[in-house]
N, C-alpha and C positions, 0 to 999 in steps of 0.2 A: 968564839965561845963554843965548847963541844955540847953539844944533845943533853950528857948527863946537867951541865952547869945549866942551860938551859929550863928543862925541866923542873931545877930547883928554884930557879927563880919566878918561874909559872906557881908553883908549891905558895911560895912567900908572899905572891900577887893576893891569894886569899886572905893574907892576916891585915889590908889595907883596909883605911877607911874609904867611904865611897867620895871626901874631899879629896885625900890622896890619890885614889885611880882616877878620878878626872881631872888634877893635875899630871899626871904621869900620862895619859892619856893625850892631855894637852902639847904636852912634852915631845910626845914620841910624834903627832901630827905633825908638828912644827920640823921633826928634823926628818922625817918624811918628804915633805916640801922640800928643805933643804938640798937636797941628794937628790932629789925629781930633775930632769933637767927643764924648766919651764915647757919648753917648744916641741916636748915630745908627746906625741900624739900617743893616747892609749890605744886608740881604736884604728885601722887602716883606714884608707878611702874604700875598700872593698870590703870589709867589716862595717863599715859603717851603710853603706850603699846594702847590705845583705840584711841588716836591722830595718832601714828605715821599709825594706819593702815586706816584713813583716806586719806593718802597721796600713796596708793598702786595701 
């Protein structure tokens, strides 16, 4: 999808009802997941080790 087509469909996002964007929203969650691969860590062991000592 190029930028311009994108943009247009951001445009078209506001003529939704708010049932509509929280199915679409639904929608897009789900193939989110999809495509994640389960077992992939968002955060490093050293990202994580660098937060947790935030909170000491």
């Amino acid at each position: 999808m190029s930028q311009h087509q994108f943009e247009l469909l951001q445009q078209q996002l506001e003529q939704l009802s708010p049932s509509q964007l929280k199915a679409l929203s639904d929608q897009i969650n789900a193939s989110i997941e999809e495509k994640t691969p389960e077992k992939q860590d968002i955060l490093t062991d050293e990202e994580r080790d660098a937060i947790s000592k935030l909170f000491l």
